[in-house]
N, C-alpha and C positions, 0 to 999 in steps of 0.2 A: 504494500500500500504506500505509495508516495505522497510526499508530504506537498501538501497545496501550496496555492500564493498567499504569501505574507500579509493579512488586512488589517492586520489593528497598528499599525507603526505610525507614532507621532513622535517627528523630532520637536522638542525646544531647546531654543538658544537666550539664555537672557544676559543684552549685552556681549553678545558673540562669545558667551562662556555656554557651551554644552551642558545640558542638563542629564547627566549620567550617576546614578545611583553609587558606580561603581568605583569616580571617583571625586566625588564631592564628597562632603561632611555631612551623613546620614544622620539627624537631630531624630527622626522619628519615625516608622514606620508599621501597617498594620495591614494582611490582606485576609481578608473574609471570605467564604464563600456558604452564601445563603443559598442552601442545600432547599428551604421551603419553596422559596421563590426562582429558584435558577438564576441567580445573577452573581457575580465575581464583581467584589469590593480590593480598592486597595486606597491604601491613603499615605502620605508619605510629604517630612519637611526636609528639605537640604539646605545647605549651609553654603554661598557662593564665596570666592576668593575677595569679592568686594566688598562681604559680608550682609548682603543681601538674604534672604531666607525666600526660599517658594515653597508654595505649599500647595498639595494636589489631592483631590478626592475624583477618584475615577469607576465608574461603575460601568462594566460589559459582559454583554451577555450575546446567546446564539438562539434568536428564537425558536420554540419549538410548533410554533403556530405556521409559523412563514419561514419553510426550511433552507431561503437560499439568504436568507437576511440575518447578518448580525449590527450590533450599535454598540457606541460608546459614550458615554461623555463625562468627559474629561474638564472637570472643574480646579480652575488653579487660582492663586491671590500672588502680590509679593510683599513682604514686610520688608521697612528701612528705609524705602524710597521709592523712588518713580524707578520705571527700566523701558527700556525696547528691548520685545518681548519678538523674537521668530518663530512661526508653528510652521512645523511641512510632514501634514498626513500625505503617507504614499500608500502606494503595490507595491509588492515585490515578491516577482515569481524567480526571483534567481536564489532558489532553495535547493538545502541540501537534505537529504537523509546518510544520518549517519552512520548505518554500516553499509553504507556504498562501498564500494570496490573503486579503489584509488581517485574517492575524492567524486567519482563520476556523477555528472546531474542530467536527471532525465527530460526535462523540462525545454521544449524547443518555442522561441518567443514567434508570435505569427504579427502581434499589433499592438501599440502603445499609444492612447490618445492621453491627453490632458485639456480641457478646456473650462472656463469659468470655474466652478467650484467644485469640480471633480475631473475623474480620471476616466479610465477602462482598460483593461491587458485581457488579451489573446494566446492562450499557449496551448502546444500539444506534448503527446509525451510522443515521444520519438520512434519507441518500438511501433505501439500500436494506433496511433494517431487519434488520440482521447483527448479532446478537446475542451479546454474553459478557458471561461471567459467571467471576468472577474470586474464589476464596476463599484467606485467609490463617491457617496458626496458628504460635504460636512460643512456647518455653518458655526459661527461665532458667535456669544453672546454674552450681553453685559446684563442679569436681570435677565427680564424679559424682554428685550431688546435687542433687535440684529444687528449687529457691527459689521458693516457696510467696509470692506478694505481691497485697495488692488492685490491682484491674486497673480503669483506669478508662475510657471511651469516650466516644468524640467523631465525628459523626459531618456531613457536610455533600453539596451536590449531589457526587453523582460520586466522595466522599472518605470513605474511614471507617479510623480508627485507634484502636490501643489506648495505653495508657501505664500504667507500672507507675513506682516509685519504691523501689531499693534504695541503704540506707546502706553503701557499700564502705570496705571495710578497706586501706589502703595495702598493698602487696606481694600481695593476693592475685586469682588469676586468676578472671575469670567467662565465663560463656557464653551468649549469646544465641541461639537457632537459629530459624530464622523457613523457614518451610513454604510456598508457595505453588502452586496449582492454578488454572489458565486452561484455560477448555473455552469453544466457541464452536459456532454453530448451521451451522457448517460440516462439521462432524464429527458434532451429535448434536441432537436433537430440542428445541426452545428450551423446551417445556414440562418435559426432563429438565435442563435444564444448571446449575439452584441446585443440587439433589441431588446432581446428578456430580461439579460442582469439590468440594464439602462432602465427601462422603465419599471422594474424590483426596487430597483433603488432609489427612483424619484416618489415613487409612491407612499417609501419608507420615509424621506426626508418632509415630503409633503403630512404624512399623518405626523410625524414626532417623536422624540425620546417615548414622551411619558404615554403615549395610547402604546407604542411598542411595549414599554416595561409596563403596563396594565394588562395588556394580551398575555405578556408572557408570566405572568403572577398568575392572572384567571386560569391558566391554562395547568401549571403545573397545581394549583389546586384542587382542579377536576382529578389529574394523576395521583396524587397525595392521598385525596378521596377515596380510592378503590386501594392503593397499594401501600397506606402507612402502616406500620408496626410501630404500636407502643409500650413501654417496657416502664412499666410502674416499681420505683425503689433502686433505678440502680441505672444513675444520667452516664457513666462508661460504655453501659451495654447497649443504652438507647442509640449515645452519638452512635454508635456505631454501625446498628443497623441499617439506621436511616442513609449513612454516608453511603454506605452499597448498595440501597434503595435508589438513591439519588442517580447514583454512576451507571446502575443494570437501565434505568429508566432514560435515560439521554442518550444509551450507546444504540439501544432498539426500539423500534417504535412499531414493527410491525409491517408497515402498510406495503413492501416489496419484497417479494418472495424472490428475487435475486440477490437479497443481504441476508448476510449474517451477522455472527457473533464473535470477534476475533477476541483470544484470552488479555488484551491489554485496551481491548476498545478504541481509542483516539485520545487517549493518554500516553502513548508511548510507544517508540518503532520496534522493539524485541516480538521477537514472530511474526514482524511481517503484515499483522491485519488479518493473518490468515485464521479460517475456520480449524478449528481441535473436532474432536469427540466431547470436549464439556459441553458443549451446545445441548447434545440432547441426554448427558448422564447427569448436568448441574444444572443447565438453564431453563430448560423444558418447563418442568412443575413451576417455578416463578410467572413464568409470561402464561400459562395457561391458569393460573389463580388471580393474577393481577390484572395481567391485560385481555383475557378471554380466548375466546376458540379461534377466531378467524387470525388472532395473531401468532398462536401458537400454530395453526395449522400450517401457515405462511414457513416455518420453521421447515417442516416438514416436506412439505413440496419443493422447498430448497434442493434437498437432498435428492426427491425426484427425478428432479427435471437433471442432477447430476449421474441420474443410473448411469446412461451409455459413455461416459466419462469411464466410472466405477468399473464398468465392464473391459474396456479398455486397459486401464490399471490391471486386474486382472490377468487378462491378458498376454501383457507384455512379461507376466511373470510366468507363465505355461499353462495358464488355465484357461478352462474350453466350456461348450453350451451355455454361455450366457453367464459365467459365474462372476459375481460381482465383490470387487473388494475395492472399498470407498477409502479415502486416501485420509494418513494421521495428519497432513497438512494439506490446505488448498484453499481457492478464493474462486476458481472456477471447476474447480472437480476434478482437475490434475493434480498428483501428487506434488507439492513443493516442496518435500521435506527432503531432506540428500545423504540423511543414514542410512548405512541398512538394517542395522539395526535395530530400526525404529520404522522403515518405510514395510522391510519385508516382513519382518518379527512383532512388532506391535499391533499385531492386527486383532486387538480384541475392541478394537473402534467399531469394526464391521458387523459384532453384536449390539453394541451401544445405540447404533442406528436403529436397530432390528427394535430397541427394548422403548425407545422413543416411539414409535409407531405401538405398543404397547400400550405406554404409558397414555399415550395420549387420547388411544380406543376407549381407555379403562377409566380415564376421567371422566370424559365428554358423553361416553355411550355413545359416539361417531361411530358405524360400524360401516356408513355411508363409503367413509375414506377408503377404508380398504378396497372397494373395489374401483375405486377410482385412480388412486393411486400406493396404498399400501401393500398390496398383495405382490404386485411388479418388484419393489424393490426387496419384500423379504425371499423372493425364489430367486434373485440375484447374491441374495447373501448365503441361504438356505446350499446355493447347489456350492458356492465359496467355501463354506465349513462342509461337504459331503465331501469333494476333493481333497481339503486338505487335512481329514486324517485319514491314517493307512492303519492298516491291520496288522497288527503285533504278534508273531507265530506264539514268542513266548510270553506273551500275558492273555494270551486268546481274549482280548480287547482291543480295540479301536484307540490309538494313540494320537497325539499331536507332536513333534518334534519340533525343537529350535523355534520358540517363541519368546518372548518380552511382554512380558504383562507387564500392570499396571506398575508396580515395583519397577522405576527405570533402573533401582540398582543391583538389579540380574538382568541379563540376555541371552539369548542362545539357549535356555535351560527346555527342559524334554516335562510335558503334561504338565505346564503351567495349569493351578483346581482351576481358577476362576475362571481362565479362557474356554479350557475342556468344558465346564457349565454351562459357562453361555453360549457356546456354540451348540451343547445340545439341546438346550433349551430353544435356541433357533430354529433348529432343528425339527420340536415336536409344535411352538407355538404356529409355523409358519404352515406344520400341516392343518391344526386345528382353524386356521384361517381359511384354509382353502374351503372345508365346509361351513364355515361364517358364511363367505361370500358364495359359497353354490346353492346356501337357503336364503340368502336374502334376493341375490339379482344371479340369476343360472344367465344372461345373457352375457352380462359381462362376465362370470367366471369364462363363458365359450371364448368371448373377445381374448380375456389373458392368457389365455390357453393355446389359442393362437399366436398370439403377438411375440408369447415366448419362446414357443416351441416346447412347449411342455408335453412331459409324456406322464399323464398320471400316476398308470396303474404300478410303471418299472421307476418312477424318481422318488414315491410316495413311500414304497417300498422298503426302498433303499435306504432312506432315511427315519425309518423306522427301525430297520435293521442297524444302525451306524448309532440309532441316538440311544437305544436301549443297551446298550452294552460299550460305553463311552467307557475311560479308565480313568479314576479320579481318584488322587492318590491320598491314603490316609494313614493316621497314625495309633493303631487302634491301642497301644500304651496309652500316651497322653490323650487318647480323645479328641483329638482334634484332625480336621485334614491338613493339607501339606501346599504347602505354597507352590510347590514342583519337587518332582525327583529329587531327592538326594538333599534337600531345605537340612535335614535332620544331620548331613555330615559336616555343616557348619559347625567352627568353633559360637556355643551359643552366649555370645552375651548380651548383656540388658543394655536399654538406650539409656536406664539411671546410671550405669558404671562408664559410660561413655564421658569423660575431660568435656565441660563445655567449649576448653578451648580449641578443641578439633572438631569442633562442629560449627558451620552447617560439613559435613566430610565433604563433600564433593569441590570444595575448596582448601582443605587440607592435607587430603589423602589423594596416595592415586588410583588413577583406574583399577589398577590391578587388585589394590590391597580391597576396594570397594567392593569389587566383583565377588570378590572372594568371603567379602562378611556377612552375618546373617543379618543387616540392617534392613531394613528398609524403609523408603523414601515414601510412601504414600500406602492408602487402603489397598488392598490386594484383594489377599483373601476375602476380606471385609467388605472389600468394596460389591462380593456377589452376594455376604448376609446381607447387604442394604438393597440391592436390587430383586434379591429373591427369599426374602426375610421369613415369608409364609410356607417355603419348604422346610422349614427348621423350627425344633424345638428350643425354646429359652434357654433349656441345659446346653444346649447345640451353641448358640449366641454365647454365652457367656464364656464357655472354654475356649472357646476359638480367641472372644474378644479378649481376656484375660493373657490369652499366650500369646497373640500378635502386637498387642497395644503395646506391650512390655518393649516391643523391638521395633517399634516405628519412631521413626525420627521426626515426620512430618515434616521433612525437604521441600514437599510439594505443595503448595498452596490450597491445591483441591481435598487434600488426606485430611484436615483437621474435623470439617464439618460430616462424615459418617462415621467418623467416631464418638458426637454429640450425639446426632441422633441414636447409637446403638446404645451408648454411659446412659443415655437420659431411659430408654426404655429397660435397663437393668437396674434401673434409679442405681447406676452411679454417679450421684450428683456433683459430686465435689469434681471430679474428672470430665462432665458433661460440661461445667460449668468453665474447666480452665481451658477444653477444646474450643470454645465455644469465644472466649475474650480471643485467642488467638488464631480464630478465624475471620472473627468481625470486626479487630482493630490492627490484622497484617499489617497496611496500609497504612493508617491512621500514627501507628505506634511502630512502623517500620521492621517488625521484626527479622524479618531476612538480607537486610542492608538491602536494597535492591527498589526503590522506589523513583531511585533515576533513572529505570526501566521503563518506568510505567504502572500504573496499577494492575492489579489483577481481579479484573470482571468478573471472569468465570467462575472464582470462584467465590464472589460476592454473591451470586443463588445460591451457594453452599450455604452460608450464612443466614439466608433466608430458609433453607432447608431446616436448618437447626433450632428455629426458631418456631417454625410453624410444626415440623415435623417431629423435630428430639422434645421441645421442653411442650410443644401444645402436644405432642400424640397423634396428629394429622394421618389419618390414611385413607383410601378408597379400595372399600373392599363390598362387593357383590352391588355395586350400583350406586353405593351411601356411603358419606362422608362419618366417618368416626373420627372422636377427640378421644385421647386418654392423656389429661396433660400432666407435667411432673417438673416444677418449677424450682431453680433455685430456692432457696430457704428464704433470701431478705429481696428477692423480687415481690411483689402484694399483687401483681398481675402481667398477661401480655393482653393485646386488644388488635386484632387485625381481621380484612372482610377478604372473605375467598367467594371469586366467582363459578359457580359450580353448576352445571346444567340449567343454564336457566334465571338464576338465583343467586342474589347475591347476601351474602350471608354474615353475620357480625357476633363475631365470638370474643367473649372476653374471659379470659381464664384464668385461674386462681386453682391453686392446691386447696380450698375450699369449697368456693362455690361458683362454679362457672357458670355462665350466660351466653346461650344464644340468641340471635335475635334476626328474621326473615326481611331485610334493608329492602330488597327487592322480587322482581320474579317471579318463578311459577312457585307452589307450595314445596315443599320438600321435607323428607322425613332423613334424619341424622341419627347416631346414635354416641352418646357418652358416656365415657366409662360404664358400657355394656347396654346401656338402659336408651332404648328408640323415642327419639322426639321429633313430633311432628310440627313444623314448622307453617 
C-alpha cells in the first residue's frame, strides 16, 4: 500500500525565522485525540530567537461522512509584539515509503496547478497507472472575518503551494483553515477525477470548518451508538477499549467489498496494507455485532471474488481440480508474502477462511450465502486439505507433513493438532453444506456443481474417508494433545523461568536456538479450543489451557485475547484479567516496543473478543445469543448493544445482576446463564 500525497502541510515563517518544533524553544505542548468525536487536537507554544512566542491550536480530522475530504484549522496568536507572519499550505506527492528498496518512489507527477486560493496534483503510480488526483483550498481568518491577502504560487514536479503574507498584531487570534479532496481512479473514472476533487473541495470550503466538524461529530455518534463498550470501575480498561473501538471503526467501514483489513490499518507501513487470516479469525465477530450483516458479509465476498486467484496459488504449488489455497498475504489475492515458510507451510489461513463462512452462517442464520457464494469457496478449500494429507503406512492415519501453525516459533514440524483439526473439520463442515444448500435451493446446488466440476458421489466420499481417520497427536500421560510430533522432546521450560531480559526472544535469540525451544509465540493449540470450544469438555479446556499458557510468550499481538476468553470461562480471573490489560492497552502502553510500526488492528477485535466474549460469556449457539458473564472483581459492570438477527440488543452485565434490554428489531429470545428470555 503506498503512501498518498502529503495534504495537511502548512509552513510558517515568522519574520523569516521557521516555525519548526524541532528547533525552536518548545515552552508547551499537548496532542489529543478525541476518540468520541474523531478529531486530532494539538496545541503547542515556541519560543523564537527574537523572543517572540507563537502559539497554535490546530484541530484535523478525515471525514467519515464525505470520504474524499479532510480539514484543518489551524488557529495561531503571537505574544511580545507585532511580526510578519508567512503561511504556504501545499501538496506534496513526492513521498516516500519507507521500506522501499533503495530509496525508490513510486509516484509519477502527471499535473500541478496552483491558482487563487488553492492548488491541485495529478499522479500515477508507475507500475500500474492508479491515478489521483489531489485538490486543496484554505482561507484566513481574523474572528469571523476573511483576511483578504495577495496569494502567491509556486509550483514544482509532484508539488504545488500557495503562500500569502499577513502582518499580525500581538495578542490577537487568527485562523487558517485549509480544505482538502483526494479522489482516485479506484472509485471514479480518471478522465473525471480533476473535476471531482475540485469541486469536493469547493463544496467543502463553501459549507465550512464547523458544518464539516458537526457532520463529523453527528456521524461518529450514530457509530458510538451501536458499537461503544462501557467498562464501569476501572477508567484503564475503558480507555482502552474504546481506543480499538475507535481504530477497528475508521480502518473499515464496510460499504466495498474490494477492501479489506490490513493488521496495521493506515497507521503504519509494516505488512504492507496487506490482508492476514485475522480478518476472518479476529475481525469477523466485531463488524458483524457492531456494524451488521451487509458489512460483514462484504468481508466475505472479498474473499470470493479472490477464489480463482486462490486457485491459482494453489496451483503453482502442484495442486489440481480446483483446489484452493488463499494466500497468508495479499491485497489482490496473490500471495505477497516471500517465505516459505510461511507462504507454503502456514496454511492453516485456508481453514480460517472456511470457519469465517461458518461463523458468519451461524450468527446471521444466512444460509442464503452459501449458495451464493459460500459453498464455491469451501470445495476450493475442502479439495486443498483432501490433497494435502497423505496416508501414513505406519500410523494407518491420514497425516499432514511440514507445516507452521499458528506458533510462528516452529516450522517445518509433521501433524501440527490445530491444523490436522481444522482441516478436518473443513472437511466434514463443507460436506454438511452441501446438503444445506441441496435443501434449500437444488438449483443452485446443480449450478455449483457444474461451475466446479464437482463429482459428488467419488469427492464426498473421499473426504469422508480422509476426515474420519485424520491423526491428531496426543499425550495421553499429561492429558492433553500435542502441539505436533515430537512438542514432548523439547527441553520443557516455563515462560515464568524465562530472564525478562531475553525477551521478547525473537530479538534476543537466534533462529536456531528459537526453533528448537518449546516457547511459543501465540495460541496454537488454543487457538482451535477457541474456535471449536463445543467439541471439548471443560476438563479438556483446562488441561490443555493450564499446560500451554505456562509456555506462551504472547510474541504475537493476536495470542493474548483467546487466552481471556478461555481464563475468563475457567473463571480464571486474575489471569483473564492480566491477558486482557495487555491486549487492550498493547498500543496504548507500548508493550512490544514497536508502535513506530504502526498499531495493531487486528488485533484490536481481539480485545473486543475479550470483552464481549471472555468477561460477558457471549456465544451463539443453536440460533440464540447466550451471556454467561464473569467479570473482574472491582469492575461493577460492562454495557454494550450486539446487532443480532434482526435486533438490536442492550446488555449490561454484572457478576450480579444483569440486564437485557430489546433497543431495537424483531423480538428475540436469549438465554442467560442457562435461563431463556424472551425479549
Amino acid at each position: 500500500m503506498l503512501n498518498s500525497v502529503n495534504w495537511i502541510g502548512i509552513r510558517f515563517e515568522v519574520n523569516g525565522e521557521k516555525i519548526d518544533l524541532h528547533n525552536l524553544e518548545v515552552q508547551s505542548f499537548r496532542r489529543e485525540l478525541n476518540m468520541q468525536e474523531g478529531v486530532l487536537y494539538r496545541e503547542f507554544a515556541v519560543k523564537l530567537s527574537s523572543g517572540l512566542i507563537f502559539k497554535a491550536k490546530i484541530s484535523r480530522f478525515i471525514s467519515m461522512l464525505r470520504k474524499e475530504i479532510g480539514a484543518i484549522n489551524y488557529q495561531f496568536e503571537i505574544e511580545g509584539g507585532a511580526a510578519e507572519i508567512k503561511i504556504s499550505p501545499y501538496l506534496d506527492f513526492d513521498v516516500l515509503n519507507h521500506d522501499s528498496n533503495y530509496d525508490e518512489k513510486f509516484w509519477e507527477g502527471l499535473q500541478e496547478t496552483a491558482e487563487a486560493n488553492g492548488a491541485q496534483l495529478k499522479a500515477k503510480t508507475r507500475k500500474l497507472d492508479f491515478e489521483v488526483s489531489a485538490a486543496m483550498q484554505f482561507e484566513l481568518r481574523k474572528g469571523g472575518q476573511l483576511i483578504q491577502s495577495e496569494i502567491n504560487h509556486q509550483k514544482a514536479s509532484k508539488y504545488a503551494e500557495c503562500s500569502l503574507e499577513l502582518a499580525a498584531k500581538a495578542g490577537e487570534t487568527y485562523s487558517l483553515r485549509k480544505y482538502a479532496a483526494i479522489c482516485s481512479s479506484f472509485h471514479s473514472a480518471k478522465e473525471n477525477l480533476d473535476s471531482e476533487a475540485k469541486s469536493l473541495v469547493e463544496k467543502a470550503a463553501m459549507d465550512g470548518f464547523e458544518l464539516l466538524l458537526e457532520e463529523q461529530k453527528n456521524n461518529w455518534a450514530q457509530r458510538w451508538e451501536q458499537s461503544d463498550i462501557s467498562i464501569e470501575g476501572d477508567a484503564e480498561a475503558q480507555q482502552g477499549i474504546r481506543f480499538n473501538i475507535f481504530h477497528l471503526t475508521q480502518t473499515y467501514t464496510g460499504e466495498d467489498a474490494r477492501l479489506n483489513i490490513g493488521p496495521k490499518g493506515f497507521t503504519g507501513e509494516k505488512y504492507g496494507g496487506s490482508t492476514y487470516w485475522d480478518t476472518e479469525a479476529y475481525c469477523l465477530p466485531f463488524y458483524m455485532a457492531s456494524a451488521g450483516k451487509e458489512v460483514a458479509k462484504n468481508l466475505l465476498v472479498y474473499r470470493y471474488k479472490h477464489l480463482p486467484k486462490a486457485i491459482e496459488n494453489a496451483e503453482k504449488l502442484g495442486f489440481t481440480n480446483g483446489a484452493a489455497l488463499y494466500p497468508m498475504v495479499t491485497m489482490n489475492g496473490e500471495e505477497c508474502h516471500n517465505e516459505w515458510e510461511i507462504t507454503f507451510e502456514e496454511i492453516h489461513r485456508n481453514g480460517a477462511i472456511a470457519y469465517g463462512i461458518f461463523n458468519y452462517t451461524r450468527y446471521f442464520g444466512d444460509e442464503t450465502y452459501l449458495a451464493e457464494y459460500g459453498l464455491e469457496v469451501l470445495i476450493g478449500i475442502a479439495r486443498f486439505w483432501a490433497q494435502r494429507f497423505n496416508w501414513s503406512e505406519a500410523k494407518q492415519q491420514y497425516v499432514m507433513l511440514g507445516v507452521t501453525g499458528p506458533n510462528e516459533y516452529e516450522n517445518n514440524v509433521n501433524n501440527n493438532w490445530y491444523t490436522n483439526y481444522l482441516a478436518k473439520w473443513c472437511l466434514e463442515y463443507t460436506s454438511s453444506v452441501f446438503d444445506t444448500v441441496g435443501k434449500n435451493d437444488a438449483e443452485a446446488l446443480k449450478r455449483i456443481i457444474s461451475q466446479t466440476n464437482f463429482e459428488p458421489e467419488h469427492e464426498l466420499a473421499n473426504w469422508k474417508k480422509i476426515s474420519s481417520n485424520v491423526y491428531l497427536p496426543v499425550d495421553e500421560a499429561k492429558g492433553v494433545v500435542l502441539q505436533q510430533e515430537g512438542y514432548l522432546d523439547k527441553e520443557q521450560i516455563l515462560a515464568a523461568d524465562l530472564p525478562i531480559s531475553e525477551r521478547p526472544i525473537n530479538q534476543h535469540w537466534s533462529w536456531d536456538r528459537i526453533l528448537r525451544s518449546c516457547f511459543i509465540k501465540q495460541a496454537d493449540v488454543l487457538q482451535g479450543f477457541y474456535f471449536f470450544e463445543d467439541d471439548f469438555s471443560e476438563d479438556e479446556l483446562r488441561r490443555n489451557f493450564e499446560f500451554y499458557e505456562a509456555r506462551t510468550l504472547h510474541e504475537s499481538s493476536l495470542s493474548p485475547c483467546v487466552h481471556v476468553v478461555q481464563a475468563a470461562k475457567l473463571n480464571m480471573m486474575d489471569k483473564a484479567y492480566e491477558m486482557y490489560l495487555r491486549t487492550s492497552r498493547l498500543d496504548l502502553d507500548d508493550y512490544n516496543h514497536e508502535v513506530h510500526e504502526g498499531l495493531h488492528i487486528t488485533s484490536m477485535a481481539g480485545t473486543w473478543l475479550s470483552v464481549i466474549e471472555g468477561f460477558g460469556g457471549m456465544r451463539v449457539k443453536n440460533g440464540q445469543l447466550h451471556f454467561n458473564p464473569r467479570l473482574p472483581e472491582h469492575w461493577h459492570s460492562i454495557s454494550f448493544k450486539i446487532n443480532f438477527r434482526g435486533a438490536v440488543v442492550k446488555a449490561t452485565l454484572s457478576n450480579a445482576a444483569p440486564k437485557l434490554e430489546r433497543i431495537s428489531g424483531e423480538p428475540v429470545e436469549l438465554v442467560i446463564k442457562g435461563e431463556t428470555i424472551a425479549l
